[in-house]
N, C-alpha and C positions, 0 to 999 in steps of 0.2 A: 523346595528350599534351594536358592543358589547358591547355596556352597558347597553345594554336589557337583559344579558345573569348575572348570578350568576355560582361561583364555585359551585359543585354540583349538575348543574339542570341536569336533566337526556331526553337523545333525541335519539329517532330510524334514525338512516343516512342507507345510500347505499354507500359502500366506491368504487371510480371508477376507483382509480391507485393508485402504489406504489409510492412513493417518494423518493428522496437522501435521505433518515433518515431511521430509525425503523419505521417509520408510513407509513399506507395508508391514504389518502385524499378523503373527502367528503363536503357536505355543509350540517349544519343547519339552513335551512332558506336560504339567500341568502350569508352564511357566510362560508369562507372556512374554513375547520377541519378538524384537522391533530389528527388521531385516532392511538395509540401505539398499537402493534402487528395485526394490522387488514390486511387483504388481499384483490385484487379490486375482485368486485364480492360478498364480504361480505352485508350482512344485519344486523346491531348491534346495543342495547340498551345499548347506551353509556352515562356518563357521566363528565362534565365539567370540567377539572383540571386546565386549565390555561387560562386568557384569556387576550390578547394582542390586540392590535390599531386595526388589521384589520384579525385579523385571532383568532380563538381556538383552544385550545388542548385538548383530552377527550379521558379517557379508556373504554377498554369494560366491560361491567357489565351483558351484554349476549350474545350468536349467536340467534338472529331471524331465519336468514337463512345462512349457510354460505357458501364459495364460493365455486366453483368446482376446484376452482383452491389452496385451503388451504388442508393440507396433514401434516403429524403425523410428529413431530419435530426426528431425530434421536436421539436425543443428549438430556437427560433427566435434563442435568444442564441448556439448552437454555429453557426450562417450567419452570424452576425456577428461569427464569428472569436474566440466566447469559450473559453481552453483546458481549459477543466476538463475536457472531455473530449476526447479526439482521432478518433474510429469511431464517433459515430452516422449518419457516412453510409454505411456498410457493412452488408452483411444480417449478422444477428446467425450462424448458420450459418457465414458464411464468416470472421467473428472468432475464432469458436474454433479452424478450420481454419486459422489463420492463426496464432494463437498454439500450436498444437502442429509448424507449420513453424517457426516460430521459436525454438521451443526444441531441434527435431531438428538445425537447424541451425547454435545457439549448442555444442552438446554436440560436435558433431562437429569445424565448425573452430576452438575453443576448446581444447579437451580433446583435440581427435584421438582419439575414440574410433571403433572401427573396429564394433564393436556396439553397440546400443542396443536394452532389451528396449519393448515395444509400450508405447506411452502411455495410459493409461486415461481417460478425457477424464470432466470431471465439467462440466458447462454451467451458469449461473445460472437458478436458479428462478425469478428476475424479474429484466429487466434496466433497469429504471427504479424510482427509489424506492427504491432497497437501502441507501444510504448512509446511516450512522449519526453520520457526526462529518463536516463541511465547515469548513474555514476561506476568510474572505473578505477583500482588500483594502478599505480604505476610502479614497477619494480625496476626497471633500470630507465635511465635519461641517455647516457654515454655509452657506447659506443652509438648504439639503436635504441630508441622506445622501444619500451618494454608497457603492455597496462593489461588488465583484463578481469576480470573476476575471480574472486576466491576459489580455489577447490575446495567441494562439500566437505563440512568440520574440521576445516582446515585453516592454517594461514596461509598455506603455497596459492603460487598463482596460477592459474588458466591464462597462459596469455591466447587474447586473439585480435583479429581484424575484424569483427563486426557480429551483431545481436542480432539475432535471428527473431526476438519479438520488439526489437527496437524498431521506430520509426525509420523507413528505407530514409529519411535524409539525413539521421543521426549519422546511420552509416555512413553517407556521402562526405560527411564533415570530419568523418575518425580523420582519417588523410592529411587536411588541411590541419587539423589541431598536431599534429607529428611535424607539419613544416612550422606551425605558430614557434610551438617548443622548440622545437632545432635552430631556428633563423633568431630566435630571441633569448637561447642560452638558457633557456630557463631549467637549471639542474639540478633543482631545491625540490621543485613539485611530487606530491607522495600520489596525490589525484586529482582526477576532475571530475567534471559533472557538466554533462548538457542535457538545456533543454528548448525543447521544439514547439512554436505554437501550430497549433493545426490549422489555424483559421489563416493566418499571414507568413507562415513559413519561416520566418523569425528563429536564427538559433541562439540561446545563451552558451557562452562557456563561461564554469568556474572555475580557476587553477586553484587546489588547496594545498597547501603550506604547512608542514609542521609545527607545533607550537611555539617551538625556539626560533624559525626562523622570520624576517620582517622582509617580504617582496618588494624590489625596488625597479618595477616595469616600466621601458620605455617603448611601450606601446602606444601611440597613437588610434585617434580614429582615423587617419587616413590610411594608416597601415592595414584597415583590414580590406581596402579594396585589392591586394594581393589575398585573402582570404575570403571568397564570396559568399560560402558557407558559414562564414560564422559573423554573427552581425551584431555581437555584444560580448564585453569580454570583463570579468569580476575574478578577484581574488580573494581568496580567503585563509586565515592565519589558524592553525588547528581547530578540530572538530567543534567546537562553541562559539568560534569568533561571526562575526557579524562581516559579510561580502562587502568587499570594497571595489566602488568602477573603478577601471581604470579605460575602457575603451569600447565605441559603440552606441547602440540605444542604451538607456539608462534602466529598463524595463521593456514589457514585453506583450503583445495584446492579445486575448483570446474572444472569441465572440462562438457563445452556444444559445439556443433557443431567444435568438433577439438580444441576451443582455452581452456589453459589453465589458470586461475584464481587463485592468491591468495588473503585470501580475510583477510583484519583483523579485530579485534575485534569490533574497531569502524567504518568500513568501512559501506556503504550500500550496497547490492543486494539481487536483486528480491528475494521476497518470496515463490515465486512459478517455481519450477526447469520447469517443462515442458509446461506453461505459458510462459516464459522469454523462451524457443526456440523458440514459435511461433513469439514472439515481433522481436527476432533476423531476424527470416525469412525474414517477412514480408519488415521491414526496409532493409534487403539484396535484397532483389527484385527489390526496388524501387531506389536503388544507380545502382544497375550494370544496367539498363536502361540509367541511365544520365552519368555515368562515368565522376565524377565531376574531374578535374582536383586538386581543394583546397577544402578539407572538415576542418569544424570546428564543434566538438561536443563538445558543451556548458554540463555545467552539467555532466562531462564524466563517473564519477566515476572512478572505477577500471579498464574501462576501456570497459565496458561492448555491447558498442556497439563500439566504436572505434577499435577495432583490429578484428573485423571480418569484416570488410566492410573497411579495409585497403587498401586490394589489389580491389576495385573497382576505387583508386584515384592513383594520385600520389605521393601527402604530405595532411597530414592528423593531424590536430591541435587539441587534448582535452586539454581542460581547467576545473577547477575544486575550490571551494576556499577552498575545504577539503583539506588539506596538505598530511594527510595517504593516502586517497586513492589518489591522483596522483602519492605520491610516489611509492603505490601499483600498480597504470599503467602504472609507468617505469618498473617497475621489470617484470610485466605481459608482456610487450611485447618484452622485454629481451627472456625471458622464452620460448614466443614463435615466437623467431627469425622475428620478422616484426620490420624493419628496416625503414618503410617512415613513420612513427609516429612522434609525438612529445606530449609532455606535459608539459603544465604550470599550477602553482597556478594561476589565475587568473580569473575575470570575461569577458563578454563578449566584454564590453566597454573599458578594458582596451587592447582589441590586437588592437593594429595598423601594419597601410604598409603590411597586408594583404588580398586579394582580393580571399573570397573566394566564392565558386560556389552553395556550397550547406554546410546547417548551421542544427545540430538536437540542437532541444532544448528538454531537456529531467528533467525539473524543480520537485522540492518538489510538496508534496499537493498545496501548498499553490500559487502557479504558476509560473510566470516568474518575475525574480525581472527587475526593472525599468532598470539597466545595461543592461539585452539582449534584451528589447526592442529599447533601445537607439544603440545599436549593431547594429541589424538586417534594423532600417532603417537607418542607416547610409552606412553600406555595400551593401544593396540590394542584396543579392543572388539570381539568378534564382530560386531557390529552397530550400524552409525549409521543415523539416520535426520536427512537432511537437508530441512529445510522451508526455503525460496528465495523471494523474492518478487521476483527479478531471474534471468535465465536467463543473464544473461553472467558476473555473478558467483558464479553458481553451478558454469559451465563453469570460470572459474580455478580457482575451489578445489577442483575432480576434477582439475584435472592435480595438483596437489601429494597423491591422494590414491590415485590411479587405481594405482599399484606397488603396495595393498596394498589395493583393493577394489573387489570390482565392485558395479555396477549393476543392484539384482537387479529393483526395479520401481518404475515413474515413473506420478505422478498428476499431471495436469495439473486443478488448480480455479480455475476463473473467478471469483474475488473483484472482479472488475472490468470486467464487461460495458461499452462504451461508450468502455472507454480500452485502450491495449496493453500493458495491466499484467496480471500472473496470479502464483497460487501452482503453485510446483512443490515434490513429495514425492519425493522420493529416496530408495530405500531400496536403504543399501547393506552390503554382506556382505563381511566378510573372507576373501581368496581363499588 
């Protein structure tokens, strides 16, 4: 019972795995405890910070013993509590091993599935410097920029000079984006956001705006050859508004496995350049086996998986309710000449007189909206393939799916060494 328990009291646990969050997991008592910055294998004199119907939260307050598996943070602003990332005190080894328990155990008591075939584990190929697109808080403009990342559960800021899993040219350009702001007075700006193409070196910056206020930049493109780092430059008016150029390329190119990619400012793609090859593979693999005759990629974006696994169909449907980027995956597959595509704005529930063979649903965090379930069993494709970048919402959406498909095989890819984030591939089969 928690209400034996007071904020404050102080208690030695054994933390015994990592969790989806910043915390490892222990019990005090017979009570579960969810302990920030702790690693499994630790021993810690922790105490009480929050405490909820069936569960606690508690910081450390020492290492008793601590684990074999915790190791020196690289990143001197993540000891100072900055959250951009949550696991670089943890061996990288034991991150993976920890996100494929995590997902064994979102699928089971989620889904209630009573089997699960093996997990294929694909590890990052570097786990510093991979990130291709960061955004940053800014707290102060005047005297000095101020920007940085939230501290964990927090709104205070982390200020710093540079991401330690950020793209080394992100970094290169923090600098130049402190002269843009300075030399253009820009004192309104709450944040920004850049991002990187890997293929052409291309950076975007977005200045974002409050809702109340209307940016009235006199930015040029010739100005930014005093800025050689940053080679496009967009504004945007509070969190929903739609990025406006003001200077620069107007968009941005990425090229992975042969296809070419424009991407725009508000568009999404992966964060992770050599990540997102493996996801492309993988999903390539498992189409030129079925050679579906009618594919539909729900969620298609830019286009990102639809125009490399074009030529394993016939005709090939992305749908998207983003309006840029589909028009961004007309143009991409203009660009590179694949002719059996198609693209609509729409969601899933809306294609009709379509019968198709194999459906990727490739949804936000936040999972599959109620249209592609209503989609998928109404179509019934021999074959879905589900791409996840959330494991809990991936387990709701197998229960509504699991009466009419199993689980034929699961890729677990680490697009995000550092944090308790990952892609999972579902490939599942109608039974």
């Amino acid at each position: 019972m928690t209400n034996l328990f007071d904020i404050g009291d102080r208690h030695e646990i054994y933390l015994n795995s990592l969790t989806y969050s910043n915390s490892a997991v222990g019990r005090i008592g017979n009570i579960v405890t969810f302990v920030e910055g702790g690693v499994a294998g630790d021993t810690v004199l922790t105490e009480i910070t929050k405490i909820k119907r069936k569960s606690l939260e508690a910081k450390i307050i020492e290492f008793v013993s601590p684990s074999p598996d915790r190791v020196d943070p690289p990143c001197d602003f993540f000891r100072d509590g900055c959250g951009g990332c949550q696991w670089q005190h943890t061996d990288y080894a034991t991150q993976i091993d920890a996100k494929k328990q995590i997902l064994t155990e979102s699928l089971k008591r989620i889904s209630k599935l009573t089997y699960l075939p093996d997990i294929t584990l694909h590890p990052a190929n570097q786990t510093l410097g991979y990130r291709n697109y960061i955004r940053l808080t800014v707290s102060e403009v005047e005297p000095t920029l101020k920007f940085g990342f939230k501290r964990k559960n927090t709104h205070q800021l982390v200020q710093i000079n540079q991401c330690k899993i950020a793209d080394p040219q992100i970094n290169l350009s923090l600098p130049q984006v402190i002269d843009l702001i300075r030399d253009f007075q820009i004192f309104s700006v709450k944040s920004f956001s850049l991002r990187r193409s890997k293929s052409s070196g291309e950076v975007m910056l977005i200045l974002i705006y409050p809702k109340s206020k209307k940016p009235n930049l006199k930015i040029q493109t010739e100005d930014l050859k005093n800025y050689p780092q940053i080679n496009s430059v967009y504004v945007k008016t509070g969190e929903r508004g739609s990025p406006s150029w003001v200077a620069g390329k107007h968009s941005m190119t990425e090229v992975i496995g042969g296809i070419s990619y424009e991407i725009g400012a508000d568009c999404f793609f992966q964060t992770n350049f050599s990540g997102l090859g493996t996801l492309i593979k993988i999903v390539e693999h498992g189409v030129q086996f079925i050679k579906p005759l009618t594919t539909i990629d729900a969620h298609c974006g830019v286009g990102t998986f639809t125009l490399p696994i074009a030529k394993y169909s016939q005709r090939i449907l992305g749908i998207d309710l983003h309006r840029h980027s589909v028009n961004s995956a007309i143009k991409n597959a203009k660009r590179n000449q694949i002719n059996n595509v198609e693209f609509q704005t729409a969601n899933l529930a809306q294609i009709k007189g379509i019968k198709a063979d194999f459906i990727i649903l490739n949804p936000p965090r936040t999972g599959c909206w109620k249209e592609d379930l209503v989609g998928i069993t109404r179509m019934l494709p021999p074959h879905v393939m589900y791409v996840s970048c959330n494991p809990t919402t991936l387990a709701r959406d197998l229960v509504k799916l699991k009466s009419v498909y199993k689980i034929a095989n699961l890729d677990l890819v680490d697009l995000f060494p550092m944090t308790y984030h990952f892609e999972t591939i579902a490939w599942l089969q109608k039974q």
